[in-house]
C-alpha positions as a Markdown table, in Angstrom:
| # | Residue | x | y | z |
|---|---|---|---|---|
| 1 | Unk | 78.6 | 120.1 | 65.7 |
| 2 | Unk | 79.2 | 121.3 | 69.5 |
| 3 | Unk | 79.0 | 118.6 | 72.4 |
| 4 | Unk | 75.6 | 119.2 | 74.0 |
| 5 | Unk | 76.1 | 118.2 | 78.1 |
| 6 | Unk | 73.3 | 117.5 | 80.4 |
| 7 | Unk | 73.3 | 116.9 | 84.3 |
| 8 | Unk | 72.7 | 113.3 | 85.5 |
| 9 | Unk | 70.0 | 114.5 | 87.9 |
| 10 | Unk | 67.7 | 113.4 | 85.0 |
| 11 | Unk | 64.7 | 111.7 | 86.5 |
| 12 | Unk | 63.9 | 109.4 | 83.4 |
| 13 | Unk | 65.3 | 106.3 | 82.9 |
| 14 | Unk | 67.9 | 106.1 | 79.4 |
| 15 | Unk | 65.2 | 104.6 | 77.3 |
| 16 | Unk | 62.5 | 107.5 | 78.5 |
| 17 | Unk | 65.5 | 110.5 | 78.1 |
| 18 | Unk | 66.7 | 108.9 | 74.7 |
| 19 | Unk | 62.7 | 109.1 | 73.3 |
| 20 | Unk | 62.4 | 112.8 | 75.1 |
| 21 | Unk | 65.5 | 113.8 | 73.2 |
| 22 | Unk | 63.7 | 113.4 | 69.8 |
| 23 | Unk | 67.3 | 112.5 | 68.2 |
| 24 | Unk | 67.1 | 109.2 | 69.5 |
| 25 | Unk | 63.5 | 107.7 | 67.8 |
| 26 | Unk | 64.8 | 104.8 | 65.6 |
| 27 | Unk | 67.2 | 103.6 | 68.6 |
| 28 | Unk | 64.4 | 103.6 | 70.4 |
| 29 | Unk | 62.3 | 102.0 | 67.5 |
| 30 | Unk | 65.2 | 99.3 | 67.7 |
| 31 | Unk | 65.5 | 98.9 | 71.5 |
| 32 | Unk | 61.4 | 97.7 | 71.3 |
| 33 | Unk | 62.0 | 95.2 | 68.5 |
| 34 | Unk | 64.5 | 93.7 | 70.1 |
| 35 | Unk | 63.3 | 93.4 | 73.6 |
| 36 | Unk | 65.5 | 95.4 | 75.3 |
| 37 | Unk | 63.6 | 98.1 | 76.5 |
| 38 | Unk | 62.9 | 96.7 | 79.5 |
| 39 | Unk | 66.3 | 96.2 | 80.6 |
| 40 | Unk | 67.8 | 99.8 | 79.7 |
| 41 | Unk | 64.7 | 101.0 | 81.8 |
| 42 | Unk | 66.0 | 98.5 | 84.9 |
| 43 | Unk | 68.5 | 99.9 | 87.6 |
| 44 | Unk | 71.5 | 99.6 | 85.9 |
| 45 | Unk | 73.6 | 101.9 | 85.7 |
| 46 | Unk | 74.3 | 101.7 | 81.8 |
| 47 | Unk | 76.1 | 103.7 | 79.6 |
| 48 | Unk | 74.7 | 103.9 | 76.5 |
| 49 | Unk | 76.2 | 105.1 | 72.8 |
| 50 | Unk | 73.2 | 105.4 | 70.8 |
| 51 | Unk | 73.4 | 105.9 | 67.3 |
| 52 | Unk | 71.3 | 109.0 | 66.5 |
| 53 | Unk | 68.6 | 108.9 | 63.9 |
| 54 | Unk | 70.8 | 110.3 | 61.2 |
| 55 | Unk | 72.9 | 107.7 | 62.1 |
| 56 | Unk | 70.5 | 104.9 | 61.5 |
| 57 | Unk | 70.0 | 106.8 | 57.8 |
| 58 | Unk | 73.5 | 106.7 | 56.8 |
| 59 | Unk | 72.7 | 102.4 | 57.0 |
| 60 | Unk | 72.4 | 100.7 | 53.2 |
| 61 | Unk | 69.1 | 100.6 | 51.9 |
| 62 | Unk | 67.1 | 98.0 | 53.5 |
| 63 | Unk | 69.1 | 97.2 | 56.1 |
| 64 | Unk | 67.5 | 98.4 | 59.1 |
| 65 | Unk | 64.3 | 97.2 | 58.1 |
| 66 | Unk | 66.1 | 93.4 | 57.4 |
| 67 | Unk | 67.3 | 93.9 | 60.8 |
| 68 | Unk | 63.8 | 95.4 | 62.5 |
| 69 | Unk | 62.3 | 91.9 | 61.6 |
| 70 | Unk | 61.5 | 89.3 | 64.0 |
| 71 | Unk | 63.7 | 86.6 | 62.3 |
| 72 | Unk | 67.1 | 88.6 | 62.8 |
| 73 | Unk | 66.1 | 90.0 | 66.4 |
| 74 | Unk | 69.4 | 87.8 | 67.7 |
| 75 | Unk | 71.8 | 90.1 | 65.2 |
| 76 | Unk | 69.9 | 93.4 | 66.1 |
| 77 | Unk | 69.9 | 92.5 | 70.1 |
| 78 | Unk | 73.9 | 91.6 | 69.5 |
| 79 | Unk | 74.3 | 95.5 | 67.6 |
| 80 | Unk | 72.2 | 97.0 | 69.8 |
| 81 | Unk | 74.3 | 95.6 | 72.9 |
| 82 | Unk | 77.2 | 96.6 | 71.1 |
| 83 | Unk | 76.7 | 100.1 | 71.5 |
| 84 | Unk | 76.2 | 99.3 | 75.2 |
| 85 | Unk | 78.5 | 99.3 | 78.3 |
| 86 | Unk | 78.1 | 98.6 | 82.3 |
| 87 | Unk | 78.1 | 101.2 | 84.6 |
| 88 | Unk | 78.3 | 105.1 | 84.6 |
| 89 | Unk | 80.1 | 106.7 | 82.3 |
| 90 | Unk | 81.2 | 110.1 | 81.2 |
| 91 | Unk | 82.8 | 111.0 | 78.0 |
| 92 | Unk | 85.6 | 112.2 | 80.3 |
| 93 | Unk | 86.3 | 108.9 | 81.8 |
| 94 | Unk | 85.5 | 107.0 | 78.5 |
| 95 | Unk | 88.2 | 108.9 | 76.3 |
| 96 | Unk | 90.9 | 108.6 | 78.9 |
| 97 | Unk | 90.4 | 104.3 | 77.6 |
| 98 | Unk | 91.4 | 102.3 | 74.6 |
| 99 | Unk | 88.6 | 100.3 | 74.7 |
| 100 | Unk | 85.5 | 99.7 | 76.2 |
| 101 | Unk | 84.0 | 96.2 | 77.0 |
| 102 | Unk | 80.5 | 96.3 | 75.5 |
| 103 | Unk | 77.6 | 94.2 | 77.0 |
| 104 | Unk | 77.4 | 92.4 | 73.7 |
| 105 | Unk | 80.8 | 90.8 | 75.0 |
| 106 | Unk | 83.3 | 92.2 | 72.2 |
| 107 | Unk | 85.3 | 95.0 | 72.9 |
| 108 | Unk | 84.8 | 98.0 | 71.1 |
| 109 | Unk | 87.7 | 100.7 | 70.5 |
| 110 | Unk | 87.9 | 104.3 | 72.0 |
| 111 | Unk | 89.9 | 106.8 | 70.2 |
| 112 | Unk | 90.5 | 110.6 | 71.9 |
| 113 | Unk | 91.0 | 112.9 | 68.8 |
| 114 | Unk | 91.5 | 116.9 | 69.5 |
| 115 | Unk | 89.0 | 116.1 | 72.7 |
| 116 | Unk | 86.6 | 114.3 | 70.9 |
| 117 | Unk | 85.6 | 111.1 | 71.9 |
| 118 | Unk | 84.9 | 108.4 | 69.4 |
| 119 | Unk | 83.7 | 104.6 | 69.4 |
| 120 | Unk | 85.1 | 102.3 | 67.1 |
| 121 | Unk | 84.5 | 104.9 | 64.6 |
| 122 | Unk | 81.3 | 106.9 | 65.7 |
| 123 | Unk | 82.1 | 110.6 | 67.1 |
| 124 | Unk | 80.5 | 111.1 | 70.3 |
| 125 | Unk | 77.8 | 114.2 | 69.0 |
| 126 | Unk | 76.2 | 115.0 | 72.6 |
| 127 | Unk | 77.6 | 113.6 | 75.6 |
| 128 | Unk | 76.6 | 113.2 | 79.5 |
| 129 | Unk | 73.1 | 112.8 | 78.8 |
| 130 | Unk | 72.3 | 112.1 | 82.4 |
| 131 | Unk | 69.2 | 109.6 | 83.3 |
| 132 | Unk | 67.9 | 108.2 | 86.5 |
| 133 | Unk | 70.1 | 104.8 | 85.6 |
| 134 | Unk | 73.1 | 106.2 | 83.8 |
| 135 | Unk | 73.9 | 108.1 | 81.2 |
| 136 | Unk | 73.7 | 108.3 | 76.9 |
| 137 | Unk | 75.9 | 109.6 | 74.9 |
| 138 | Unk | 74.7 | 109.9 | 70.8 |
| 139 | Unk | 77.2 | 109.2 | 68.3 |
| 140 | Unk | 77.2 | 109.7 | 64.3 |
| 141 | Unk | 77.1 | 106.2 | 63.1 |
| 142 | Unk | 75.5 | 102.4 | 63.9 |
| 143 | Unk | 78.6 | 100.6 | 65.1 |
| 144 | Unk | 78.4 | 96.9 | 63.7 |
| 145 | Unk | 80.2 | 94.0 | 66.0 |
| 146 | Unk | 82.1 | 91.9 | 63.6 |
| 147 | Unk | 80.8 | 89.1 | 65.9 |
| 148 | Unk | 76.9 | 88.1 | 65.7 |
C-alpha cells in the first residue's frame, strides 16, 4: 500500500476530514461514543493515528462492540487517547522519534523501518492528512495501552 499525502490547508477540522475520508467511519463511530468528538473538533492542534476501519475489523469478535458500550466508555476514551498526540505532526518529524507521548499519558513507541513509519506496531498507511487543527495519519491496527 503506497503512503497517500495531503496538504494541511484542509479546511475541516480532524474529526470532519477523518469522516470525509470514508476509511475512517468506525474511529469516528468511536470518537462519538466516547465523547471526544468535541475535543478533536476544538483548536488543538492534534496529531491523530487513527486506526482505519480494517483496522477496527482485525479486533476479536465482540470486542469493539464490548468496548462501544456505555459502561466501558473510560477504557475506550483511554484507547482512543492512545492513538492521540499534542501538536502538529508530520510522519517526517514523527519517525525521526523513539517515542511519542500520547494524550492518554503512556508513551507509545515509533519505529522508522525502510521509511515507513510505525506506532507501537501499526504502519502508518496514509500520512499528512492535513485538517484545519492538525493533522491524521491512518495506521493498520487499534493500538491497545497496556494501562486503562
Amino acid at each position: 500500500m503506497s503512503i497517500m499525502s495531503n496538504t494541511p490547508s484542509n479546511t475541516k477540522n480532524l474529526v470532519d476530514t477523518a469522516a470525509a475520508n470514508g476509511s475512517f467511519k468506525t474511529f469516528g463511530k468511536a470518537l462519538e461514543s466516547a465523547g471526544l468528538s468535541d475535543t478533536l473538533r476544538g483548536a488543538g492542534p492534534f496529531t491523530i493515528f487513527a486506526p482505519t476501519d480494517a483496522a477496527f475489523d482485525k479486533l476479536p469478535a465482540g470486542r469493539l462492540d464490548n468496548l462501544l458500550k456505555p459502561e466501558n466508555k473510560k477504557e475506550l476514551v483511554s484507547l482512543l487517547n492512545y492513538h492521540v498526540i499534542n501538536g502538529r505532526r508530520m510522519v517526517a518529524d514523527v519517525g525521526k522519534w523513539e517515542t511519542a507521548k500520547t494524550v492518554n499519558g503512556q508513551p507509545a513507541p515509533i519505529k522508522m523501518t525502510d521509511g515507513k513509519v510505525s506506532i507501537d506496531g501499526a504502519l502508518v498507511t496514509s500520512a499528512d492528512i492535513g485538517s484545519s487543527n492538525g493533522v491524521l495519519h491512518g495506521i493498520d491496527k487499534v493500538n491497545i495501552p497496556t494501562k486503562q
